[in-house]
PyMOL commands that place a pseudoatom at each C-alpha (Angstrom):
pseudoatom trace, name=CA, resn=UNK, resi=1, chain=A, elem=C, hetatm=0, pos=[-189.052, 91.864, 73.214]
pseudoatom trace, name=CA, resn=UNK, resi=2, chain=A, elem=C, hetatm=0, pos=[-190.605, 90.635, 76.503]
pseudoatom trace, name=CA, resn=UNK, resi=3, chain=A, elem=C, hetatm=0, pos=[-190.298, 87.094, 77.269]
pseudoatom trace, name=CA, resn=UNK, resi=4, chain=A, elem=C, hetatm=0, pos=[-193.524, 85.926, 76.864]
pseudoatom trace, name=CA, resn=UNK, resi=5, chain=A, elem=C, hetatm=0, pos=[-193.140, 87.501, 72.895]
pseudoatom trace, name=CA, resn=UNK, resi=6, chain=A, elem=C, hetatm=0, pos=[-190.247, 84.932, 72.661]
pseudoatom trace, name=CA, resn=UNK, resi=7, chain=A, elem=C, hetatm=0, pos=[-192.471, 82.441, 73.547]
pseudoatom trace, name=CA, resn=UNK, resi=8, chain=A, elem=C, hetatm=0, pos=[-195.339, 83.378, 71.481]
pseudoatom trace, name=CA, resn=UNK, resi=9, chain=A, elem=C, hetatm=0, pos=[-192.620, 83.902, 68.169]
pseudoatom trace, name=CA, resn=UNK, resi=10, chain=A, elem=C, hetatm=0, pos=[-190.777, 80.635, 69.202]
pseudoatom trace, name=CA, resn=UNK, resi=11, chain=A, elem=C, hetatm=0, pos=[-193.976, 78.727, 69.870]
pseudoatom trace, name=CA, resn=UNK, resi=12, chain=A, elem=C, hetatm=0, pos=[-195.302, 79.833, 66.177]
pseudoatom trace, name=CA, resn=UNK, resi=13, chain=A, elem=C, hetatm=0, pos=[-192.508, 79.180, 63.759]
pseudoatom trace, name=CA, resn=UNK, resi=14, chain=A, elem=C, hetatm=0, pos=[-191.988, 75.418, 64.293]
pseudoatom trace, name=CA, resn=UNK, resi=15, chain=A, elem=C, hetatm=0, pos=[-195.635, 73.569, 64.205]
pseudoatom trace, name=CA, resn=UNK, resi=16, chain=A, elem=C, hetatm=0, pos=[-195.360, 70.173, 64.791]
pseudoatom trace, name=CA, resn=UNK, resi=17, chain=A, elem=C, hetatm=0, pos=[-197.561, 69.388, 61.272]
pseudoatom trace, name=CA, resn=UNK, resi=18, chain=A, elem=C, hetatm=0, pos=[-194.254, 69.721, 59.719]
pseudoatom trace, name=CA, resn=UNK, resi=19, chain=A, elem=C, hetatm=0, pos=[-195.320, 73.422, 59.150]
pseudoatom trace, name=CA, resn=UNK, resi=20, chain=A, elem=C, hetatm=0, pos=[-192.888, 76.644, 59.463]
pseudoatom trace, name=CA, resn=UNK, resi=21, chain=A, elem=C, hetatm=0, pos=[-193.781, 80.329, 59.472]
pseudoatom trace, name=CA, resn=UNK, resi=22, chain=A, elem=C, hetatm=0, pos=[-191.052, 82.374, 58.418]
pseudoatom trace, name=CA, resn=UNK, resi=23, chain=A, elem=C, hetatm=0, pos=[-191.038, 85.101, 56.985]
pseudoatom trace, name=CA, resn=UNK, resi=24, chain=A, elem=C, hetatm=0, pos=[-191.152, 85.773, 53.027]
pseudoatom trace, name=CA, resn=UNK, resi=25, chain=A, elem=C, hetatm=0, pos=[-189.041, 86.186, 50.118]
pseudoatom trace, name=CA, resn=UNK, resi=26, chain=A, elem=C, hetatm=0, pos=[-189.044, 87.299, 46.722]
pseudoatom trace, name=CA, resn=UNK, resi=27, chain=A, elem=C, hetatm=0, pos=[-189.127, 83.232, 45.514]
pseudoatom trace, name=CA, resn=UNK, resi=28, chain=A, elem=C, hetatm=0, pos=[-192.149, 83.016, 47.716]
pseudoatom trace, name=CA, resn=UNK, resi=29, chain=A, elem=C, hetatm=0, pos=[-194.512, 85.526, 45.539]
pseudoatom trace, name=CA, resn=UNK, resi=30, chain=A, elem=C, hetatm=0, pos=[-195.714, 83.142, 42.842]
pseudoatom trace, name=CA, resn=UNK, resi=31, chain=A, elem=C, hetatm=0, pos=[-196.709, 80.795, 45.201]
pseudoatom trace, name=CA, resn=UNK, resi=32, chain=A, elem=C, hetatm=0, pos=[-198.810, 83.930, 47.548]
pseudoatom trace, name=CA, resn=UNK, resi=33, chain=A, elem=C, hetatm=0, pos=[-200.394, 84.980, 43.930]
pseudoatom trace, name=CA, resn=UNK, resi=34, chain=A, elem=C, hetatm=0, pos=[-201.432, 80.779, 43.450]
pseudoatom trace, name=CA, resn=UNK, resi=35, chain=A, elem=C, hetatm=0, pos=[-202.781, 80.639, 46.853]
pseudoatom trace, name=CA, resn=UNK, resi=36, chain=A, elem=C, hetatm=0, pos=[-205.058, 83.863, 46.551]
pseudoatom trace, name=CA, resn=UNK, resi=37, chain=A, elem=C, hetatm=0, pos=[-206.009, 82.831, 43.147]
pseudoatom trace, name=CA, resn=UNK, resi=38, chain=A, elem=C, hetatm=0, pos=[-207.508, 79.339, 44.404]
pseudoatom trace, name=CA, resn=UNK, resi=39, chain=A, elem=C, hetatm=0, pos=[-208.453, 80.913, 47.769]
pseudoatom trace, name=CA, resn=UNK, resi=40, chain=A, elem=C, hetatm=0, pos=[-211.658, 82.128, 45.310]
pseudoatom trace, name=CA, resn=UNK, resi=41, chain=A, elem=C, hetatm=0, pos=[-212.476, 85.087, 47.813]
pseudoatom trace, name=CA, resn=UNK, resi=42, chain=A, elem=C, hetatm=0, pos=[-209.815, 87.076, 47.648]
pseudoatom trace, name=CA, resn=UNK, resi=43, chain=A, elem=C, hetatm=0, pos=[-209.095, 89.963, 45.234]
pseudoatom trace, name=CA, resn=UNK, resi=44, chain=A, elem=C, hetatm=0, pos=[-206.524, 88.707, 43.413]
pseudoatom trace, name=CA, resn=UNK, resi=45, chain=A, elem=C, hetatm=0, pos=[-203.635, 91.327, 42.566]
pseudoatom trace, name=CA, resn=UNK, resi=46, chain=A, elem=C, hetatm=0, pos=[-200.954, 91.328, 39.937]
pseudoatom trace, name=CA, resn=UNK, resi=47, chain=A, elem=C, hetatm=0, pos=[-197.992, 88.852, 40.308]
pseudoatom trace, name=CA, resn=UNK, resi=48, chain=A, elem=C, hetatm=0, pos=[-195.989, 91.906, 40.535]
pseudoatom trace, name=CA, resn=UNK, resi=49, chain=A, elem=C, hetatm=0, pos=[-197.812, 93.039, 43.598]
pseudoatom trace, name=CA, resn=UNK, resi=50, chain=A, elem=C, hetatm=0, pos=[-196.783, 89.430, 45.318]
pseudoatom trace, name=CA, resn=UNK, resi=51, chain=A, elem=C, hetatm=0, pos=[-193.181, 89.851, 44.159]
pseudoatom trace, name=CA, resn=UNK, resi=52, chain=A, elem=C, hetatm=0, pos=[-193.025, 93.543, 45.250]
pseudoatom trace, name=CA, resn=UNK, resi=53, chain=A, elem=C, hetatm=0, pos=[-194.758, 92.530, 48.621]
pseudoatom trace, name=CA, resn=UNK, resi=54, chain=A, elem=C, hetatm=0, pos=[-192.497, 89.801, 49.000]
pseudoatom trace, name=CA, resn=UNK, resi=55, chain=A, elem=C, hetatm=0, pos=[-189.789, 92.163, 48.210]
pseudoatom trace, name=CA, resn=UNK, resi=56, chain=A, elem=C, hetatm=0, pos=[-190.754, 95.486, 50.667]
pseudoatom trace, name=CA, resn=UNK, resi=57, chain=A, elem=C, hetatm=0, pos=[-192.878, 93.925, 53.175]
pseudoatom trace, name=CA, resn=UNK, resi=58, chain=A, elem=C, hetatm=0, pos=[-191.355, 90.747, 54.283]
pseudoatom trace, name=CA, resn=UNK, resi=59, chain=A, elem=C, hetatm=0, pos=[-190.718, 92.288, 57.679]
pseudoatom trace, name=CA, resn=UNK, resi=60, chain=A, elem=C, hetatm=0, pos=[-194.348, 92.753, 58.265]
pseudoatom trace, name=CA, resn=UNK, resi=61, chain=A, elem=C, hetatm=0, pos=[-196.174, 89.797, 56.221]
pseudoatom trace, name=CA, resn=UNK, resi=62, chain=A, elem=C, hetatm=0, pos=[-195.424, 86.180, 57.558]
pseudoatom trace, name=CA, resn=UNK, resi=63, chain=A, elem=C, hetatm=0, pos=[-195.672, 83.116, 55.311]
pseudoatom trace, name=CA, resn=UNK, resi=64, chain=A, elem=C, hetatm=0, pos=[-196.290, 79.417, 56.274]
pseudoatom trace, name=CA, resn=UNK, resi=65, chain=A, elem=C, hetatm=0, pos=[-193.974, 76.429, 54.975]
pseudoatom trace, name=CA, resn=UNK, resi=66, chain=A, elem=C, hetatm=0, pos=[-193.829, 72.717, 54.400]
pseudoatom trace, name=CA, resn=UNK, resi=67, chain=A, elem=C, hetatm=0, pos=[-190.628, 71.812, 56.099]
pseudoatom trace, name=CA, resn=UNK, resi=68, chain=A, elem=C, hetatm=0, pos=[-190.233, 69.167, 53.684]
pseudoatom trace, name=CA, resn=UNK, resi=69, chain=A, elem=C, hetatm=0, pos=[-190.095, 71.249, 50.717]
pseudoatom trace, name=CA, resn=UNK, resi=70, chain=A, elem=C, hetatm=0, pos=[-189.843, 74.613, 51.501]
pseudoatom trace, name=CA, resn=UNK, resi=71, chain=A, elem=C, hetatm=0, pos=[-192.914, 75.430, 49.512]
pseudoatom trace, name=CA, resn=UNK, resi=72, chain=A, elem=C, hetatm=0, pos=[-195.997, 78.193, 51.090]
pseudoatom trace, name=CA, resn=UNK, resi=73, chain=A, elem=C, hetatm=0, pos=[-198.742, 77.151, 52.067]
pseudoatom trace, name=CA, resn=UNK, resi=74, chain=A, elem=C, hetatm=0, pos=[-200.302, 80.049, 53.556]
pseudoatom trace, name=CA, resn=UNK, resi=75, chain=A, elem=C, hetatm=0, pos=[-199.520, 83.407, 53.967]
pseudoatom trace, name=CA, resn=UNK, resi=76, chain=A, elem=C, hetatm=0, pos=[-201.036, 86.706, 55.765]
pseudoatom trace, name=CA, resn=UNK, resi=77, chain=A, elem=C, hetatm=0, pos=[-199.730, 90.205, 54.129]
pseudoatom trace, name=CA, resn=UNK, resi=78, chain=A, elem=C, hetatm=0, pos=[-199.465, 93.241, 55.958]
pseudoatom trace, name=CA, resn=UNK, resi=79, chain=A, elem=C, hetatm=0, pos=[-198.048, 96.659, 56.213]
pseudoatom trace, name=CA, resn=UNK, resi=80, chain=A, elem=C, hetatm=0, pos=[-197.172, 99.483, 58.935]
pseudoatom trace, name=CA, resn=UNK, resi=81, chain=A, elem=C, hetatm=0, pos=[-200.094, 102.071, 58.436]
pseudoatom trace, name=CA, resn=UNK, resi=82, chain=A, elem=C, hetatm=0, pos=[-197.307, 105.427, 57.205]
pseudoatom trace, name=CA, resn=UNK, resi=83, chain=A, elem=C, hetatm=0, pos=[-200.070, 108.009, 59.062]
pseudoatom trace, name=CA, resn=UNK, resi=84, chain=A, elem=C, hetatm=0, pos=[-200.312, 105.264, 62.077]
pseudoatom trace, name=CA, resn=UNK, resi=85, chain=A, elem=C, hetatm=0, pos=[-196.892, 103.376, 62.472]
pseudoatom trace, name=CA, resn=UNK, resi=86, chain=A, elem=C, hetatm=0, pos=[-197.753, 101.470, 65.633]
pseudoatom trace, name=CA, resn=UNK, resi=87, chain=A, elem=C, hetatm=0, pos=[-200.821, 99.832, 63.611]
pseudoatom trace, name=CA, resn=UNK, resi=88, chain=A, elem=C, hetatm=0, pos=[-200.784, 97.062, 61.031]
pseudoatom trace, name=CA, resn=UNK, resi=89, chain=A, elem=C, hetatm=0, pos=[-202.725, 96.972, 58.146]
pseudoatom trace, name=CA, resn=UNK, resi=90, chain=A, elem=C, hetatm=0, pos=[-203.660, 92.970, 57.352]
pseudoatom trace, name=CA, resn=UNK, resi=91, chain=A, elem=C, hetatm=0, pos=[-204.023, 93.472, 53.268]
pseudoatom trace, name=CA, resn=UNK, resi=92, chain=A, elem=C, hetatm=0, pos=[-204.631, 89.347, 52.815]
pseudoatom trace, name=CA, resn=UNK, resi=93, chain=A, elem=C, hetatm=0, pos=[-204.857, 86.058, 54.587]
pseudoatom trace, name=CA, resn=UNK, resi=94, chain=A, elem=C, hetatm=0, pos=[-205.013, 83.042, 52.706]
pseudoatom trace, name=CA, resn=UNK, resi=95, chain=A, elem=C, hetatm=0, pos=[-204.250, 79.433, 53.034]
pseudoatom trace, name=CA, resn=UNK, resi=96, chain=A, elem=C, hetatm=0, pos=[-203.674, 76.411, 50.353]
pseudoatom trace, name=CA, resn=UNK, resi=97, chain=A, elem=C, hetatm=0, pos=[-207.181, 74.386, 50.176]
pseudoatom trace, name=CA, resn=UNK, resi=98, chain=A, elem=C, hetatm=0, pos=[-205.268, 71.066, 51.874]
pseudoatom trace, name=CA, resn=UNK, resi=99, chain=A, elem=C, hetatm=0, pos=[-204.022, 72.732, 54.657]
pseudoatom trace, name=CA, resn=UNK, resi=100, chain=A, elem=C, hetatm=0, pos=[-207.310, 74.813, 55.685]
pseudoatom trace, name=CA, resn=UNK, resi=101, chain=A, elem=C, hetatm=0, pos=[-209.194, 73.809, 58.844]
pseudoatom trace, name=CA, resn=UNK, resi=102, chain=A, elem=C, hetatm=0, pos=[-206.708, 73.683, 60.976]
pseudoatom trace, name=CA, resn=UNK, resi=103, chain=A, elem=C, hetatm=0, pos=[-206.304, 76.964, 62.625]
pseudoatom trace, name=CA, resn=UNK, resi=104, chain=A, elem=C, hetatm=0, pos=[-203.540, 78.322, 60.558]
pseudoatom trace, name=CA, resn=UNK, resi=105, chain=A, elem=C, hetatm=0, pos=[-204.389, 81.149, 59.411]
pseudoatom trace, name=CA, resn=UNK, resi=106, chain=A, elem=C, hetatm=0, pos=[-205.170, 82.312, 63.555]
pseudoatom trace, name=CA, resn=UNK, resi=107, chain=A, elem=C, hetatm=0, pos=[-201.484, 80.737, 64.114]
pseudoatom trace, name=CA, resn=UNK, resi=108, chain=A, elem=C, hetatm=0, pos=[-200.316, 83.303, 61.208]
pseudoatom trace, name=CA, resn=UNK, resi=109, chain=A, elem=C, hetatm=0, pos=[-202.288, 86.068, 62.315]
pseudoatom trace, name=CA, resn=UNK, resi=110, chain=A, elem=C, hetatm=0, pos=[-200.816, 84.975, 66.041]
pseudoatom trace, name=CA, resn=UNK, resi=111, chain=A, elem=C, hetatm=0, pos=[-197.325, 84.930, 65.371]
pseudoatom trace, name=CA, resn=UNK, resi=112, chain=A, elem=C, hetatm=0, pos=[-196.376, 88.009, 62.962]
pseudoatom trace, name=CA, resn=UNK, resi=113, chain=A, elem=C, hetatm=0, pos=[-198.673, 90.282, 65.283]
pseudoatom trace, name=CA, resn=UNK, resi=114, chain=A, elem=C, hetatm=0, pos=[-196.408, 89.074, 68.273]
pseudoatom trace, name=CA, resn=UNK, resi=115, chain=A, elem=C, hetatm=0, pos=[-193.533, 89.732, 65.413]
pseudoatom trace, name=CA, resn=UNK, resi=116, chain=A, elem=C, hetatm=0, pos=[-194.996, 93.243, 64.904]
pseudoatom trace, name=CA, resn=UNK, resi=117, chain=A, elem=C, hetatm=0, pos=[-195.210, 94.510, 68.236]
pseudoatom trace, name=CA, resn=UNK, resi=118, chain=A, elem=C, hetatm=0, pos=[-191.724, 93.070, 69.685]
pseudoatom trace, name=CA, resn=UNK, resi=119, chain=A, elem=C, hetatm=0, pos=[-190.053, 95.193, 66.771]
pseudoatom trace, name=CA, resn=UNK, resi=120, chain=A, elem=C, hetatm=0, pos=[-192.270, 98.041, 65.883]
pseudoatom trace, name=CA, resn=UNK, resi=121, chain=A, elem=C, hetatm=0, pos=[-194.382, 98.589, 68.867]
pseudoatom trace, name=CA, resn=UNK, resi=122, chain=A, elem=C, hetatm=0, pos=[-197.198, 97.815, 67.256]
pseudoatom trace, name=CA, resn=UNK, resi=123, chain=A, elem=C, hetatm=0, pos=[-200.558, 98.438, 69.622]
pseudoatom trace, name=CA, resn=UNK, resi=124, chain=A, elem=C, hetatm=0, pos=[-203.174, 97.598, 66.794]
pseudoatom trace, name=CA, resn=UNK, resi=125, chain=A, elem=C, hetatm=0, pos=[-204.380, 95.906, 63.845]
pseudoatom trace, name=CA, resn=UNK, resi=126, chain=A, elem=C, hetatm=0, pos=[-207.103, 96.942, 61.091]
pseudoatom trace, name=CA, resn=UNK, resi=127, chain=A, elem=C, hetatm=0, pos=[-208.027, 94.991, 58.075]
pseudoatom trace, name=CA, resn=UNK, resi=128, chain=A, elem=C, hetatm=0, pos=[-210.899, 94.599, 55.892]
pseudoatom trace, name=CA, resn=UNK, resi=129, chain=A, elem=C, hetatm=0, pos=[-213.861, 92.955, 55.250]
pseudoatom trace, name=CA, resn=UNK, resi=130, chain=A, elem=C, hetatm=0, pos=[-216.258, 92.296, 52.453]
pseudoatom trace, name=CA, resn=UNK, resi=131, chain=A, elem=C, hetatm=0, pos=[-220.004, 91.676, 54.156]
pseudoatom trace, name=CA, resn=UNK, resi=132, chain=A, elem=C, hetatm=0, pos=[-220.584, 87.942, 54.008]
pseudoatom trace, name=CA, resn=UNK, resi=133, chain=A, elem=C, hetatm=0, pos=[-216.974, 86.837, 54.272]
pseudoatom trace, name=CA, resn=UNK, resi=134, chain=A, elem=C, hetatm=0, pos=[-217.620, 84.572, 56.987]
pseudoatom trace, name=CA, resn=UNK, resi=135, chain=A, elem=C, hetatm=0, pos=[-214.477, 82.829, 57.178]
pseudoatom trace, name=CA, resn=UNK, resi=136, chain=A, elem=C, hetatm=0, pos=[-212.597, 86.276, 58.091]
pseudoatom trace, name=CA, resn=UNK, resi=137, chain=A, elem=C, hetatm=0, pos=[-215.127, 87.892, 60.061]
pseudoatom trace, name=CA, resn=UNK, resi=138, chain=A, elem=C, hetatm=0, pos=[-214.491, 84.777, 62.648]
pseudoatom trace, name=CA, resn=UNK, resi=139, chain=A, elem=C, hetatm=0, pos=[-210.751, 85.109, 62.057]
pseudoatom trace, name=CA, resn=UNK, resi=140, chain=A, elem=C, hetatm=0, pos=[-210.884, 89.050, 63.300]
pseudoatom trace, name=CA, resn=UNK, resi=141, chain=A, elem=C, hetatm=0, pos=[-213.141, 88.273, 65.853]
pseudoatom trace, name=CA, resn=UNK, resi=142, chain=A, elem=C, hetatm=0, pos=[-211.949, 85.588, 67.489]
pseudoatom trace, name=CA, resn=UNK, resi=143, chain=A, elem=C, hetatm=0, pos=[-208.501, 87.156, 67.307]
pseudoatom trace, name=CA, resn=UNK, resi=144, chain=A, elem=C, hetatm=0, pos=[-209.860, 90.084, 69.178]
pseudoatom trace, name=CA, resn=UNK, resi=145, chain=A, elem=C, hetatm=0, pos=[-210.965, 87.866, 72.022]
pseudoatom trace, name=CA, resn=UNK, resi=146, chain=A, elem=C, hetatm=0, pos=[-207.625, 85.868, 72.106]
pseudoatom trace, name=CA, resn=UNK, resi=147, chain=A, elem=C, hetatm=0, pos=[-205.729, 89.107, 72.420]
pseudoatom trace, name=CA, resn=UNK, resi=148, chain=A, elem=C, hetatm=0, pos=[-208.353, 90.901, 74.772]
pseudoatom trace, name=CA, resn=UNK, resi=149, chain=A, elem=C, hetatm=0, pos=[-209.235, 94.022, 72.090]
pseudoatom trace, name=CA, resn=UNK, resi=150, chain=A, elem=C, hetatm=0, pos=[-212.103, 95.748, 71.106]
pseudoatom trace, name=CA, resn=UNK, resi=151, chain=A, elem=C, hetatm=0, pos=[-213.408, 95.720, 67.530]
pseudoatom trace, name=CA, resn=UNK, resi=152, chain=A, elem=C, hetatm=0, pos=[-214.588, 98.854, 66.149]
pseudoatom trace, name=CA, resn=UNK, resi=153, chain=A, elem=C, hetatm=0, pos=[-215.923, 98.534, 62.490]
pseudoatom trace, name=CA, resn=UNK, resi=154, chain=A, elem=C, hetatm=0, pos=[-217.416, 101.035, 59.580]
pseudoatom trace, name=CA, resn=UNK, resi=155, chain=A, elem=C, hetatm=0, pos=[-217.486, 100.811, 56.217]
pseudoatom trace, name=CA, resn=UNK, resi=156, chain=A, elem=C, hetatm=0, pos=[-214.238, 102.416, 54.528]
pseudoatom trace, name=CA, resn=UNK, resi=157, chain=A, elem=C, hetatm=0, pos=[-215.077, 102.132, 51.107]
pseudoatom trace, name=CA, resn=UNK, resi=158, chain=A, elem=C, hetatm=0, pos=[-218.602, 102.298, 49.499]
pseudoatom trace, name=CA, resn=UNK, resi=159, chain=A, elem=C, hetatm=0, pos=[-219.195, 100.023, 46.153]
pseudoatom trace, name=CA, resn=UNK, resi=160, chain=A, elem=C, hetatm=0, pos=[-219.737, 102.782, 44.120]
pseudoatom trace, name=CA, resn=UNK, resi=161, chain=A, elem=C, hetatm=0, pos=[-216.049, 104.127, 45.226]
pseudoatom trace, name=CA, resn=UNK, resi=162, chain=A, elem=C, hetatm=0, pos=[-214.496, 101.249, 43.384]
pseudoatom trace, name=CA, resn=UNK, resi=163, chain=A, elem=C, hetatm=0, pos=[-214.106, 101.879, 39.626]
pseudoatom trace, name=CA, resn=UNK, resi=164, chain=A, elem=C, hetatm=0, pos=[-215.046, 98.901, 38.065]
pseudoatom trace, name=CA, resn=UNK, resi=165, chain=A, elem=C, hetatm=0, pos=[-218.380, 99.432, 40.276]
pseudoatom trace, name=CA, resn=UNK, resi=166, chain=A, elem=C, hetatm=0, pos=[-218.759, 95.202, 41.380]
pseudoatom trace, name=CA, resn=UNK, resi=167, chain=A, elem=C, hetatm=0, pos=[-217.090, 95.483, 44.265]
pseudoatom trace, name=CA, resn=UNK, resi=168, chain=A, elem=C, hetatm=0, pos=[-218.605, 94.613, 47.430]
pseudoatom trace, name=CA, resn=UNK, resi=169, chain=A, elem=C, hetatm=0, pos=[-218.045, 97.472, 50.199]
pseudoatom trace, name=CA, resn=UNK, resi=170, chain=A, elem=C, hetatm=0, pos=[-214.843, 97.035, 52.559]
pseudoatom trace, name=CA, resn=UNK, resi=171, chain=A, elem=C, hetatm=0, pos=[-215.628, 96.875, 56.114]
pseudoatom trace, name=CA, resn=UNK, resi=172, chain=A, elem=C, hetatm=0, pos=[-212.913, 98.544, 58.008]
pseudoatom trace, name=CA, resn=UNK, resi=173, chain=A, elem=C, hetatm=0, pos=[-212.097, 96.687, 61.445]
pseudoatom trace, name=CA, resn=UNK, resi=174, chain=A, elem=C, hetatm=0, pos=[-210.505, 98.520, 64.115]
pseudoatom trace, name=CA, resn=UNK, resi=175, chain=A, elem=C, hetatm=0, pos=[-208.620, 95.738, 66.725]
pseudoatom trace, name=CA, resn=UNK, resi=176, chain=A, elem=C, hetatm=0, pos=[-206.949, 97.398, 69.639]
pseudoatom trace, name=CA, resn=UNK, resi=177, chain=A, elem=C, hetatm=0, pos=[-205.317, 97.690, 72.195]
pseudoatom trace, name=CA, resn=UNK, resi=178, chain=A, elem=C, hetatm=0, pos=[-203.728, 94.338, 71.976]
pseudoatom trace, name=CA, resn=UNK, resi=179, chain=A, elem=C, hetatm=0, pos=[-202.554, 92.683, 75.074]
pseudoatom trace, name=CA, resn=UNK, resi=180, chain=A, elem=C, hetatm=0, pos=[-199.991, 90.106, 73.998]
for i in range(1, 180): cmd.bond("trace and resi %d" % i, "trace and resi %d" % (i + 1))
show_as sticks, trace
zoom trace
């Protein structure tokens, strides 16, 4: 880890709004599956998926606390790519409806990507995108800027790949290289 990681990680887990990102545990996943429940735009998986992620992914998802009680208030999920190791896959970002609107989920986003690359040598980040979601496509952009990357993007799955057949296409973004 370079210095200026240490700075980035230590700068991003204490907040002064009485906010901690840390990273998160198998306690944590009924709270994640609450959050992306009321974040009403996110596809909301199983409560066993939260545990599980909680569980196997802790390493590479980050979750936000109230210092005061311990309690998530955001979160961001994401995994090391198995066919692309040195690229992280963000599955979901969501914050808790009080504390949105105050550049959280960017601080998130920030810190476990500074996380990512001082232990896994991680060079790039996809994620993706249903048309229309506003709120992430500024998220992914402006993170792109902030970390001088391109963004490459395509559609990765059609709506008539999904089973159910309502599901919106997923845009796939491509960020990279990351200077951090």
């Amino acid at each position: 880890m370079t210095a200026a990681q240490a700075d980035l990680q230590a700068e991003f887990l204490e907040m002064r709004e009485g906010l901690r990102i840390d990273r998160p545990e198998v306690a944590d996943g009924a709270a994640l599956w609450r959050i992306a429940k009321d974040s009403g735009t996110l596809d909301l998986n199983s409560s066993y998926s939260y545990l599980l992620w909680c569980r196997d992914f802790a390493g590479t998802s980050v979750v936000t606390r109230d210092v005061s009680d311990g309690r998530p208030v955001g979160f961001v999920t994401a995994y090391l790519r198995p066919d692309r190791p040195r690229t992280l896959l963000v599955w979901q970002v969501a914050v808790d409806a009080t504390h949105r609107g105050r550049g959280l989920a960017a601080r998130m986003l920030d810190a476990l990507t500074a996380r990512a690359t001082a232990e896994h040598g991680v060079t790039g980040i996809e994620t993706t995108i249903t048309p229309g979601n506003t709120a992430s496509e500024r998220l992914f952009t402006s993170y792109a800027r902030r970390h001088g990357a391109d963004v490459e993007r395509e559609v990765l799955f059609e709506t008539g790949q999904f089973p159910d057949g309502s599901h919106d296409p997923e845009v796939l973004y491509r960020i990279g290289p990351l200077s951090l």
